[in-house]
C-alpha positions as CSV (number, residue, x, y, z in Angstrom):
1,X,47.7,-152.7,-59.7
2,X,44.3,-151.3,-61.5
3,X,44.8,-149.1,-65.0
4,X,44.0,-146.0,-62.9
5,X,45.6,-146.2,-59.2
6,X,43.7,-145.0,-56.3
7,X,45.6,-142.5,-53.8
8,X,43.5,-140.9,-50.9
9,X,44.9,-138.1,-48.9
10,X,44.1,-137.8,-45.4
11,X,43.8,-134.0,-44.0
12,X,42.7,-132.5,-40.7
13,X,40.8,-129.6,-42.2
14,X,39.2,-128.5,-46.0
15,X,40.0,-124.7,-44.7
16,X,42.6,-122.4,-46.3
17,X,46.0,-122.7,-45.2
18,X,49.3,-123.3,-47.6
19,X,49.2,-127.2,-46.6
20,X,45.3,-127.2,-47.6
21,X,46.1,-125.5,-51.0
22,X,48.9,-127.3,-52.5
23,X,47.3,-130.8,-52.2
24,X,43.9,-129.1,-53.8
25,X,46.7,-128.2,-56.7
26,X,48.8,-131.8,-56.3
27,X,45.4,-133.7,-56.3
28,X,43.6,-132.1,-59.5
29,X,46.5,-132.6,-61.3
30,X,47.0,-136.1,-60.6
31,X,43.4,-136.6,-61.6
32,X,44.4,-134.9,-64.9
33,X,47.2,-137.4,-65.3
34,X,44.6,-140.3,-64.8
35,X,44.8,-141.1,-61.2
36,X,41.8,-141.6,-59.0
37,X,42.4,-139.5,-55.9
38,X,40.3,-139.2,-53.0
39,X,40.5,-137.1,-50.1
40,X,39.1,-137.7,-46.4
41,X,38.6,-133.9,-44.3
42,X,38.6,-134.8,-40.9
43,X,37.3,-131.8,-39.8
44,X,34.4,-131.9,-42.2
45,X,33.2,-129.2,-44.8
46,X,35.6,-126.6,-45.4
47,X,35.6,-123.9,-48.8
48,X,38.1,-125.9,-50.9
49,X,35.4,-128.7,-51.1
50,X,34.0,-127.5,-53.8
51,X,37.3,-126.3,-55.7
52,X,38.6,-129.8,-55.0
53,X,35.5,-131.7,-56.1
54,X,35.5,-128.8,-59.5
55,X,38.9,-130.9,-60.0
56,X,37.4,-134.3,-60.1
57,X,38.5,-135.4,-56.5
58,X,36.5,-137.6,-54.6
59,X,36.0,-135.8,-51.4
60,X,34.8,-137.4,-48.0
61,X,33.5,-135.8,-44.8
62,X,32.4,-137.9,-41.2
63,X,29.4,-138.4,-40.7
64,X,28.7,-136.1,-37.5
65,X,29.4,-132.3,-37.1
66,X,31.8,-131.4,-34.8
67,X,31.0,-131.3,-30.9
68,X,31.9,-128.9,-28.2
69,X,31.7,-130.8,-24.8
70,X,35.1,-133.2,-24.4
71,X,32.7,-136.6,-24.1
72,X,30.7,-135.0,-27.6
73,X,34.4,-135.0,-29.1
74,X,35.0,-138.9,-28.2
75,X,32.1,-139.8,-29.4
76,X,32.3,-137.9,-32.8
77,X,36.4,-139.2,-32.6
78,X,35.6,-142.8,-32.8
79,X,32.1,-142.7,-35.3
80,X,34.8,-140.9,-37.5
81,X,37.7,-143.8,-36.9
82,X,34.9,-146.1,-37.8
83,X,33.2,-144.2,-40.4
84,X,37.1,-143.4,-41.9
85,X,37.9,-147.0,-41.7
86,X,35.0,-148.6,-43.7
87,X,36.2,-146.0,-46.6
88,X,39.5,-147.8,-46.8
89,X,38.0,-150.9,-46.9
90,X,35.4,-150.1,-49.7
91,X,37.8,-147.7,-51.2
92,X,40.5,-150.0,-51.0
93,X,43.1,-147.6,-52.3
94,X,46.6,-148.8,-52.8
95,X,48.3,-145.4,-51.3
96,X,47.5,-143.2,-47.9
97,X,49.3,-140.4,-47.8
98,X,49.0,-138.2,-44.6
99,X,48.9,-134.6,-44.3
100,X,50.0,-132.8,-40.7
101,X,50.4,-134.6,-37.6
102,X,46.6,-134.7,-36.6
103,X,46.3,-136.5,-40.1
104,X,49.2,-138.8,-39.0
105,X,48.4,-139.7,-35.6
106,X,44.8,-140.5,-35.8
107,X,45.1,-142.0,-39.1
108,X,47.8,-144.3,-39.6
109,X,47.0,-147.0,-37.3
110,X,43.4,-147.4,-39.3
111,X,45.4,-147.6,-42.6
112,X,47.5,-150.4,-40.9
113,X,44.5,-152.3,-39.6
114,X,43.0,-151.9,-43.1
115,X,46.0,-153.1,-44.7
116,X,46.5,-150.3,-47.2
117,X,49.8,-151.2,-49.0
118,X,51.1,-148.1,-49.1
119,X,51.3,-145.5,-46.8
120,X,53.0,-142.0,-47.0
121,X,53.4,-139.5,-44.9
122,X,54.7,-135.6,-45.6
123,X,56.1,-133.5,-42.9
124,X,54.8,-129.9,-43.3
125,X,56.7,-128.2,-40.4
126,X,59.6,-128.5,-37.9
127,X,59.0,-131.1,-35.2
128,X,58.7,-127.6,-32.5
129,X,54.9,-129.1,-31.4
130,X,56.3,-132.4,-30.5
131,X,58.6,-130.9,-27.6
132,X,55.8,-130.1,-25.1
133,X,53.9,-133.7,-25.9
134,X,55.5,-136.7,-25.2
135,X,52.6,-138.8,-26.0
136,X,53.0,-137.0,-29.9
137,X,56.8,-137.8,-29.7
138,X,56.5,-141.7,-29.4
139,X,53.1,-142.0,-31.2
140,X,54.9,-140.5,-34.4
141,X,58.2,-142.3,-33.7
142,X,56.2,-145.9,-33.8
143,X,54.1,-144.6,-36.8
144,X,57.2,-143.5,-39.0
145,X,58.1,-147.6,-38.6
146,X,54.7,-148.1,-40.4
147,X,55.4,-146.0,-43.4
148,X,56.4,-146.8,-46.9
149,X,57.9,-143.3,-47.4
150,X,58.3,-140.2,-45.4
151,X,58.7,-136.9,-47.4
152,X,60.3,-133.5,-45.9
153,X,59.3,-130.6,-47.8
154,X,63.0,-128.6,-46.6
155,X,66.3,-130.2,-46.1
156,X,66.0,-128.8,-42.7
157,X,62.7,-130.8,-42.2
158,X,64.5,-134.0,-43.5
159,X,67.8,-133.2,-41.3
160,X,65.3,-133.5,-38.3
161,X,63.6,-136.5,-39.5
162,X,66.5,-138.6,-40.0
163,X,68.8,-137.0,-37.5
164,X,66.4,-136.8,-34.2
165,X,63.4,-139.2,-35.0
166,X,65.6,-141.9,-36.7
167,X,63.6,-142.4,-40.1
168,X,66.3,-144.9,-42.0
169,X,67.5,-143.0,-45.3
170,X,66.2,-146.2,-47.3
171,X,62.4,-144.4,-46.2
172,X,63.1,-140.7,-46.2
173,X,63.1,-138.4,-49.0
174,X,62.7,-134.3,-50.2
175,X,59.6,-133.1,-52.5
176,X,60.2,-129.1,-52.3
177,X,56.5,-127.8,-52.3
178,X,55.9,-126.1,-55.8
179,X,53.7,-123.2,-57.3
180,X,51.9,-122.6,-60.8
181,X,53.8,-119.5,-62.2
182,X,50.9,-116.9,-63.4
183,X,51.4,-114.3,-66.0
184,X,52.3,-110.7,-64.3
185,X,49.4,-108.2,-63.7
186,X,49.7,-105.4,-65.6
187,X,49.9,-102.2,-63.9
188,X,46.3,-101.1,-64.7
189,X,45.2,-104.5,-62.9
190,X,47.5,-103.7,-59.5
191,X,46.1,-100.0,-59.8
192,X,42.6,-101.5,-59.8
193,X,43.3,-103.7,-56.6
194,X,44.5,-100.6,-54.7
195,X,41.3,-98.4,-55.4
196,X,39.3,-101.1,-54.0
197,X,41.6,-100.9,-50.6
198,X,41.9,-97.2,-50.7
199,X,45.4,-97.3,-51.4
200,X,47.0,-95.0,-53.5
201,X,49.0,-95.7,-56.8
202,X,52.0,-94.3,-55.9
203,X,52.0,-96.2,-51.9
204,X,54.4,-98.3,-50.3
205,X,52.2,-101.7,-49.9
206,X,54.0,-104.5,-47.8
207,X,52.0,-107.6,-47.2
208,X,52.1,-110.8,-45.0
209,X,50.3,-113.4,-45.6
210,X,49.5,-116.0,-43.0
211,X,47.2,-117.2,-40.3
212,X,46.9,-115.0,-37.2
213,X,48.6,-117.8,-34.9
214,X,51.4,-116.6,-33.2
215,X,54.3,-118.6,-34.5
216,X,53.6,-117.0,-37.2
217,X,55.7,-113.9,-36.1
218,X,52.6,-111.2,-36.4
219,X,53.5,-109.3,-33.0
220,X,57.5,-109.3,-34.1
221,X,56.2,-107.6,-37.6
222,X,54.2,-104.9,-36.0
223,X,56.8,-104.0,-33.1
224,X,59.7,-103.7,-36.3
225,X,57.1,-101.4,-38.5
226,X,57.1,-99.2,-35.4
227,X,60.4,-99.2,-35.5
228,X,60.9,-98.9,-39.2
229,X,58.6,-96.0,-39.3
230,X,60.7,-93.2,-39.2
231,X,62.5,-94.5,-42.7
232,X,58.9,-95.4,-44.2
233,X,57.7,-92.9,-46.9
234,X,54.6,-91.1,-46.5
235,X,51.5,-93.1,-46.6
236,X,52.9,-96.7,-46.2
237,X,50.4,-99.4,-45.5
238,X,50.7,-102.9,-44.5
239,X,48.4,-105.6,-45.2
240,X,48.0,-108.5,-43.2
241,X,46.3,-111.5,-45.0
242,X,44.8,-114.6,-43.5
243,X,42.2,-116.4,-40.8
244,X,42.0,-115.9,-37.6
245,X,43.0,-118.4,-35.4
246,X,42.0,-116.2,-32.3
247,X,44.7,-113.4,-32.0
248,X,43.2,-111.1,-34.1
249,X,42.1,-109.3,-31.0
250,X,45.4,-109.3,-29.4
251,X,46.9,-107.9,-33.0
252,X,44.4,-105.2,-33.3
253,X,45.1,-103.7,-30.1
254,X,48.5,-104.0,-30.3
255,X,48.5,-102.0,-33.4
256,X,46.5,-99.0,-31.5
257,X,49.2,-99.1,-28.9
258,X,51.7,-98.6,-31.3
259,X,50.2,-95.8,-32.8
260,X,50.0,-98.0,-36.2
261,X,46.1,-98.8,-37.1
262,X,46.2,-95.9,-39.9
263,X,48.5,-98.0,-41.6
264,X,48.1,-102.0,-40.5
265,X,45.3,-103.1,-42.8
266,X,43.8,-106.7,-41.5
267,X,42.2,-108.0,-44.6
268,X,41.1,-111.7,-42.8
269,X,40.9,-114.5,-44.9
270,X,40.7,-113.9,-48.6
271,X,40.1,-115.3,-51.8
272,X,42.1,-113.1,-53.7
273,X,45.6,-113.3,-52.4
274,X,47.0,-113.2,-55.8
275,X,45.7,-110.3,-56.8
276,X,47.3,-108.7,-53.5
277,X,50.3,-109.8,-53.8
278,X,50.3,-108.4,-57.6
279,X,49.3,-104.8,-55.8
280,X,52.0,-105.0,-53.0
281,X,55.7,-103.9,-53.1
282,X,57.7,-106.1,-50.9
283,X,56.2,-109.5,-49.4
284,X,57.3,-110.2,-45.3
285,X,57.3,-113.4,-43.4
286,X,58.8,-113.5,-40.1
287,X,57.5,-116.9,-38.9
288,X,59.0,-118.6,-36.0
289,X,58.8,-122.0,-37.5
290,X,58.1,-123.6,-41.2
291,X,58.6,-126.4,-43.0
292,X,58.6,-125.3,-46.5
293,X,56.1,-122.0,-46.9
294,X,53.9,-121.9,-49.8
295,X,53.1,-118.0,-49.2
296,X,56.9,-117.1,-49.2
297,X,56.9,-119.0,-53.2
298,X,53.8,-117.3,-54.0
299,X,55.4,-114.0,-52.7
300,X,57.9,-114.8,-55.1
301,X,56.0,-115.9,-57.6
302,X,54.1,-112.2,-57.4
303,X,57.6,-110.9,-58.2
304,X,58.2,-109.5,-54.9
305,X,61.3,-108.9,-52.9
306,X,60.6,-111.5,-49.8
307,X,61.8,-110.7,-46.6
308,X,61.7,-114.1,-44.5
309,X,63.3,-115.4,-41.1
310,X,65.8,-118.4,-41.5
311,X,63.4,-120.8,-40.3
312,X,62.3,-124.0,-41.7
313,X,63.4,-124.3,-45.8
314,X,63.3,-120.1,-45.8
315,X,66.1,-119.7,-46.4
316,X,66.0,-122.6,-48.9
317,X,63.5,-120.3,-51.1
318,X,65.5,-117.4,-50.7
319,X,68.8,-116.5,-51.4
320,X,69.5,-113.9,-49.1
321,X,70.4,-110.7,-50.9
322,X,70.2,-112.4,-54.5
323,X,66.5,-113.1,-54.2
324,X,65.2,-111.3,-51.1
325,X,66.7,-110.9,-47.5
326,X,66.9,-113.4,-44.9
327,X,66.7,-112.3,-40.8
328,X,66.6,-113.6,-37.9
329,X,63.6,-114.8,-36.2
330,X,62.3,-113.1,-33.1
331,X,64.6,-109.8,-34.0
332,X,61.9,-107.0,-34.9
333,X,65.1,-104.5,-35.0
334,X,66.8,-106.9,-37.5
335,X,63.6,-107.2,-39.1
336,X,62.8,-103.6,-39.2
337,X,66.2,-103.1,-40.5
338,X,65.2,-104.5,-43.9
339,X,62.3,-103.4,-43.9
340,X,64.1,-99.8,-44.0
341,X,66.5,-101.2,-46.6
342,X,63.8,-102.1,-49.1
343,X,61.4,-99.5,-48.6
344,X,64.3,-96.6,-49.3
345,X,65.3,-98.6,-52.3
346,X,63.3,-99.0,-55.2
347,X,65.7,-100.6,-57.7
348,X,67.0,-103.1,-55.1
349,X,63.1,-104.0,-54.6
350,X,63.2,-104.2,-58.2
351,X,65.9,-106.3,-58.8
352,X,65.5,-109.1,-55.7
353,X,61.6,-109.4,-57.4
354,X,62.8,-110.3,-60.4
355,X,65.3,-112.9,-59.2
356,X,62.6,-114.1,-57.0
357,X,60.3,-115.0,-59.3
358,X,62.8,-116.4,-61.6
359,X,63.9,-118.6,-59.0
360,X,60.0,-119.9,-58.6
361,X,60.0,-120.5,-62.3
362,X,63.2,-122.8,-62.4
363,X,63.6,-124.7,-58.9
364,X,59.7,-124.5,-57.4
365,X,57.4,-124.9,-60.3
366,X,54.1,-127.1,-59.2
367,X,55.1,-129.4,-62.6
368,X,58.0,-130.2,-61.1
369,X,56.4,-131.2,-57.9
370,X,53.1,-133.0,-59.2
371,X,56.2,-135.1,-61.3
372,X,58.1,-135.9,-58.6
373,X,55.2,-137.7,-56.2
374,X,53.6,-139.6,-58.9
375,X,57.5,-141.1,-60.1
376,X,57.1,-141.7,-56.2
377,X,53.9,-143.7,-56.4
378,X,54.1,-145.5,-59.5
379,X,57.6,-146.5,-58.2
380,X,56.3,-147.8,-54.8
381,X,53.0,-149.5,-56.5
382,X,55.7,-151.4,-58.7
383,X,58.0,-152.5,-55.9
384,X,57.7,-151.1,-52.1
385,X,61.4,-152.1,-51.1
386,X,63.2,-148.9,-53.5
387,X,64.8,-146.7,-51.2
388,X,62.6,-143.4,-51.5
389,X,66.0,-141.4,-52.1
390,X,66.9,-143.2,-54.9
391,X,63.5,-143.3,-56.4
392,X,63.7,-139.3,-56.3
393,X,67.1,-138.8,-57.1
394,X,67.3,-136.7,-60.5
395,X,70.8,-136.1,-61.8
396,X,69.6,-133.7,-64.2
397,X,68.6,-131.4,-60.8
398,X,71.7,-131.8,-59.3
399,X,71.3,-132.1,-55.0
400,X,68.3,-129.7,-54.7
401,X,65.6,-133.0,-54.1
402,X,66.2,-136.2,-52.9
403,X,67.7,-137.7,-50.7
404,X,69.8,-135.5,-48.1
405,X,73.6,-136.1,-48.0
């Protein structure tokens, strides 16, 4: 093993999402603790290039823009298996790790023919995408047998892993994804953030952030607010935070219909989600799937009361009714139900925010995190036969990471 081990990460996309921007985190500070750390975009440029490269990653792109006709997109597929394979060979690093299935599947078998020595892969989400593809289903059931370690970022992620896709326990383990814990705004700072949108001091600000796809729950959150209207003070506004993935359309419209644009806000994709999350009063996410959300810890992080469906780890974040409320997915009457209760009730707002981010601060810190995968990697470079559980396994931490019961 060199003084200064080499682990590249493998993504589908440089673009903002809550996958993209933990490993941008994860990867700078392994740099800072003296690891070389490359990482491949598959999708070629994206904005957290540059933050990554402002980090000291290495970061690669194919060599051929993306095409639009299906023969363009096999061509530009296999220069980029080609192109992606002569980087593991010069790079020769000792550790893949794969982020999200596209990651996985077109990756791993390069790895393997490269002979990288150790490969790692993280499940992000609920296995939900592999129901409709049975071609996904088998690939990623082989590839799991070609894997060092597999990592689930929720014990309900894990339970699936080892419970429906057979990964042995001696392979399978639990990193909790994990946040840096900024100071609190001060209340000049959040008044400042609310000028700029027009909002007034003294408003009831809700905000969701995530990508307008529609597992993420947008249409269910806009149906309950038009529900929840009648117990929303005067002059509520809700801001909706993140790319379009080609709903936005569908969202806006449905808004009019419902008699709701005067208070729906879609902000798009935004560099400054901290700062609105600072200005907001109570943080939503009604997804209908998740592995492990990193908006629900920066929500609580920001010091808001979350409201979250019990999807994915959720529910893992949250405590429901010690630090924010946990609902049903797919229920916009149970969802505008709290919606109600919070808005109504300012010192249990107060008091779930709190909790919340005092919860971030002890079990989901990004220290903790960063900690946990390089005890993973050193442990692996030193000897690849140590059950990942046991490598993980913290006594001190008690059952909350490592390797599920």
């Amino acid at each position: 093993m060199t003084s200064r081990p080499h682990i590249l990460y493998l993504l589908p996309s440089l673009n903002i999402g809550g996958t993209e921007r933990h490993l941008v985190t994860l990867a700078q500070r392994l740099v800072q603790r003296d690891w070389q750390v490359s990482v491949y975009g598959l999708g070629g440029d994206g904005p957290l290039r540059a933050e990554l490269q402002r980090g000291g990653v290495n970061v690669i792109l194919p060599p051929c823009a993306s095409a639009s006709q299906a023969a363009g997109r096999i061509m530009r597929l296999a220069r980029t298996a080609r192109h992606f394979l002569s980087v593991l060979r010069g790079l020769r690093p000792e550790i893949v790790h794969f982020l999200l299935p596209a990651a996985y599947l077109f990756g791993t078998p390069l790895a393997v023919i490269a002979r990288v020595p150790i490969r790692v892969m993280t499940r992000q989400s609920l296995n939900l995408y592999q129901k409709n593809t049975p071609g996904v289903w088998i690939a990623e059931r082989f590839f799991h047998t070609r894997m060092q370690a597999i990592l689930a970022v929720s014990r309900r992620v894990l339970e699936q892993l080892r419970d429906e896709e057979g990964v042995p326990r001696s392979r399978l383990g639990l990193i909790y994804n994990g946040i840096e814990l900024a100071p609190s705004a001060s209340s000049a700072d959040k008044d400042a953030v609310r000028a700029r949108l027009g909002l007034g001091a003294a408003s009831l600000v809700m905000v969701m952030v995530a990508n307008l796809i529609p597992y993420k729950g947008h249409t269910d959150l806009l149906e309950a607010l038009a529900i929840a209207r009648p117990n929303l003070p005067e002059g509520w506004r809700v801001l909706i935070v993140g790319r379009d993935d080609g709903i936005g359309g569908e969202l806006r419209e449905y808004s009019r219909r419902l008699s709701l644009n005067d208070n729906v806000l879609f902000l798009g994709q935004r560099s400054d989600v901290s700062a609105l999350l600072e200005a907001s009063d109570i943080g939503i996410l009604c997804s209908h799937q998740e592995g492990f959300s990193i908006a629900v810890l920066e929500g609580m992080a920001a010091g808001l009361p979350m409201i979250v469906t019990d999807v994915g780890g959720n529910a893992e974040a949250i405590i429901d009714g010690a630090s924010g409320l946990v609902v049903r997915p797919r229920d916009p009457a149970g969802l505008a139900g709290a919606i109600g209760r919070l808005a109504m009730d300012f010192a249990l707002r107060t008091t779930l925010g709190e909790a919340a981010r005092r919860r971030v601060q002890e079990e989901f810190s990004i220290d903790d995190c960063v900690r946990r995968h390089e005890k993973l990697y050193r442990a692996m470079l030193a000897s690849s036969d140590v059950p990942v559980g046991t490598i993980l396994s913290d006594a001190s931490v008690g059952p909350r990471i490592g390797l599920a019961n």
